[in-house]
C-alpha positions in Angstrom: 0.0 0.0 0.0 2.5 2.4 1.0 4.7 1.6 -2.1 1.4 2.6 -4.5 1.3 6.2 -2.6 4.9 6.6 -3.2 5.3 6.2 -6.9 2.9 8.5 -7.9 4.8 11.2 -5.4 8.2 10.6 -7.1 6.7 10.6 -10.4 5.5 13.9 -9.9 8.7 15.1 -8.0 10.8 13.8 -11.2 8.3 15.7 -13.5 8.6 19.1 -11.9 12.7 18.6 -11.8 12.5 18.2 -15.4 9.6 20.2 -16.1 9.2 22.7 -13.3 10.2 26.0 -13.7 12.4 27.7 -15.8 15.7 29.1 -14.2 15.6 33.4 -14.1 18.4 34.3 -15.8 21.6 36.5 -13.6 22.1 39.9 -14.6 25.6 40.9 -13.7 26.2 44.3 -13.3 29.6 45.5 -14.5 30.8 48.9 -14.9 30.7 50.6 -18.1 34.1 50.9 -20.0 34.7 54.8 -21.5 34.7 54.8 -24.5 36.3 57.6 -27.4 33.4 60.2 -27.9 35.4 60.2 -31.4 34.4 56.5 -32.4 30.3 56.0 -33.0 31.6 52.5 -33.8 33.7 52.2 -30.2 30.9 53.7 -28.5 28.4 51.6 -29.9 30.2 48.5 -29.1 30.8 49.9 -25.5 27.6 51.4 -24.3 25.2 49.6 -27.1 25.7 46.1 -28.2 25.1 44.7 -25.0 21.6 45.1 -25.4 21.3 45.7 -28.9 23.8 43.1 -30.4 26.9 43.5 -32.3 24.7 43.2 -35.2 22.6 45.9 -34.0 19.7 42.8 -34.5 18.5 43.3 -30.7 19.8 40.4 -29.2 22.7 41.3 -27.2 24.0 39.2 -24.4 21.9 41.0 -22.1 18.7 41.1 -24.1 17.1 38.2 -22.6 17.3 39.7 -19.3 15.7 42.9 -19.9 11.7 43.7 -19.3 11.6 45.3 -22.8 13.3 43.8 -25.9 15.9 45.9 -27.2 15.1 47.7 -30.9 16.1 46.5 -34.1 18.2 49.3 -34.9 18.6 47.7 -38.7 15.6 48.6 -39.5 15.7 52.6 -38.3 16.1 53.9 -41.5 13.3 52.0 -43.5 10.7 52.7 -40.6 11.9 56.0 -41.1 10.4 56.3 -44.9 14.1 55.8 -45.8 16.2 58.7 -44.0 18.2 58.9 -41.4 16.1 59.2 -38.2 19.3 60.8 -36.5 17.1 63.3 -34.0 15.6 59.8 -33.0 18.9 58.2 -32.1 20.2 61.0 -30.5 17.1 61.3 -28.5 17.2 57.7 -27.0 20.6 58.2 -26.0 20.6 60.9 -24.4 17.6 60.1 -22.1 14.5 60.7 -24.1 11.5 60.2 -21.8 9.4 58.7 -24.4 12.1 55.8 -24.6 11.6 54.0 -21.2 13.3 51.3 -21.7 16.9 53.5 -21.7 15.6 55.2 -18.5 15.7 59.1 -17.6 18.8 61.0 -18.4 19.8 61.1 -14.8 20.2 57.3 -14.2 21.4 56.8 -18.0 24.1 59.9 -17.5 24.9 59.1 -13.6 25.8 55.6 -14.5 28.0 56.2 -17.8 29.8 59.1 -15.9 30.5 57.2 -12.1 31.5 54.0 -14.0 28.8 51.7 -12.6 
């Protein structure tokens, strides 16, 4: 009797260790690295692609992690009827508030400047 009760308890403790819940993944925080204010490219790679990718595809290391997927930044110019949407860009970097997902100048600024 006891070994009828049993079975169907390990059965279900073997299902939710292969099954149960998916593992949240660890967000290291590192400090940001300066980068040349001369170099888009350095200073994309540095401050961007860790969200963004190196292929600027949105799927940085860090991507998965985040609460809102990174942009495509690819496809800028053709959602932009094919020009540059440079005030755009600028705007998101520098703290837009209509882009939450970069956060308020303050924290954006605060963290790039004290290296955290």
């Amino acid at each position: 009797m006891l070994v009828r009760s049993i079975f169907p308890f390990l059965g279900l403790m073997v299902f939710l260790a292969v099954f149960g819940p998916p593992q949240q993944k660890e967000i290291r925080h590192v400090p940001a690295t300066p980068a040349s204010s001369v170099s888009g490219k350095e200073m994309y790679k540095v401050y961007c692609a860790v969200c963004h990718g190196a292929g600027s595809k949105g799927n940085g290391p860090a991507a998965e992690a985040l609460k809102i997927p990174p942009s495509e930044l690819t496809t800028l110019g053709r959602k932009n009827g094919g020009t540059d949407p440079s005030d755009h860009v600028r705007g998101a970097i520098e703290g837009n508030p209509y882009i939450s997902a970069h956060g308020s100048r303050q924290c954006l600024f605060g963290a790039m400047s004290s290296g955290a």
